[in-house]
N, C-alpha and C positions, 0 to 999 in steps of 0.2 A: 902718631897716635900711640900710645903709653895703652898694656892693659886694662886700667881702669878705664880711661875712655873709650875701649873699644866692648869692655863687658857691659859699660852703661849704654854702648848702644844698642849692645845685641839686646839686652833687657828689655829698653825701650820697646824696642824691635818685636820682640816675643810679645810684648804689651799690649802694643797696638793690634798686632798678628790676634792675640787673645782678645780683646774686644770685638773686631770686627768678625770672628767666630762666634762669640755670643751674642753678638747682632743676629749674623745669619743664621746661626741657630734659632732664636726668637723668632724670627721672621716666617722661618721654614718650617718653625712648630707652628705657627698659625695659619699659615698654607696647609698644611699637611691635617690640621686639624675643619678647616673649610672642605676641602677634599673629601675628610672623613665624613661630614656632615652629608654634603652633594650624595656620597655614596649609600650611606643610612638611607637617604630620603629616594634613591632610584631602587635599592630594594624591597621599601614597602612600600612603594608603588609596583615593585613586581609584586609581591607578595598580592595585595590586593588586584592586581590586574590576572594574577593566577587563581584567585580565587571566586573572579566574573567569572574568568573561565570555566572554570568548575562546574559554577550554576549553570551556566549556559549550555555545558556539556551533559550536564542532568537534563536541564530541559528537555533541548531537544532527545533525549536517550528516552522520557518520557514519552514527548510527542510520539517518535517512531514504535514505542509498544504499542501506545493506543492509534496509531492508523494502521498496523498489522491489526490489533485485536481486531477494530472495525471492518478492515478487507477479511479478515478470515470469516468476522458474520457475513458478511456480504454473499462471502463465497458459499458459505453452510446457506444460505439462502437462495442461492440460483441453485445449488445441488439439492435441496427439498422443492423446489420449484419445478426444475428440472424430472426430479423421480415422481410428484404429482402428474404433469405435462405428460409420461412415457404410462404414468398407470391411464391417465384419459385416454390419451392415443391408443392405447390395447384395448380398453375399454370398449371404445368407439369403433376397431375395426371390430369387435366380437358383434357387437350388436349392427355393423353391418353384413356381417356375415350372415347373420339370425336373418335379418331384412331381404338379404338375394335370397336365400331360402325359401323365405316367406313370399317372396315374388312369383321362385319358381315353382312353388306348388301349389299358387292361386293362378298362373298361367297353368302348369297342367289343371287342375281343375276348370276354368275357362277350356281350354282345349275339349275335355272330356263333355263339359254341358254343351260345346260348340255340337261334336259330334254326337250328342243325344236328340239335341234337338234337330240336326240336318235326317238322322235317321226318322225323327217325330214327324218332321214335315214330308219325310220320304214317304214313310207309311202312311201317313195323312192324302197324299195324293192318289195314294196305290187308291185306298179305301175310296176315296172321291171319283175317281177313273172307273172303279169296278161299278159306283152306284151309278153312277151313269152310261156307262155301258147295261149292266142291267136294270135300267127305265126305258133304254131308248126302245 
């Protein structure tokens, strides 16, 4: 093999070598451009799936103010409930208090008309005793 025939086949050689790199090239840019697409379309699906999140994460951030707001009435509600309940309860012993009182000073009184009237009926007898004694 002579120069010439050995450069015309490196040539060849390079040739074909150069084709079948801009094949693969071609190929690979279209692989790589399907790739790019799959990829585009998995981040605005995150994108949109971050931003249910989002809302979701409002939501519920929502909900949980308004069931504190609602327990905190609840609770300002059994604590006015509560300090009514503790004003009745004082309330209630004062005027039982008033009531034993009143108990006890209508049993001494009773007591007192008790022994009025034992001494009434005392003296009532004396006087009955005496009148009869001086009749007989």
């Amino acid at each position: 093999m002579n120069f010439w025939e050995a450069l015309a086949m490196t040539g060849t050689m390079a040739t074909v070598l150069g084709v079948a790199l801009t094949v693969y090239g071609i190929l690979n840019n279209r692989v790589i451009r399907a790739e790019m697409g799959a990829v585009r379309e998995l981040i605005r699906e995150f994108r949109q799936g971050t931003a249910e999140f989002q809302q979701r994460s409002t939501d519920l951030q929502q909900m949980i103010v308004e069931l504190q707001r609602r327990a905190l009435e609840i609770l300002d509600r059994i604590e006015r409930g509560q300090e009514a309940l503790r004003q009745e309860v004082t309330e209630a012993r004062r005027e039982m208090a008033e009531a034993r009182r009143e108990v006890a000073e209508a049993r001494r009184e009773m007591a007192e008309a008790i022994k009025y009237l034992a001494s009434l009926i005392v003296s009532e007898s004396e006087r009955t005793r005496q009148a009869i004694r001086g009749t007989s």
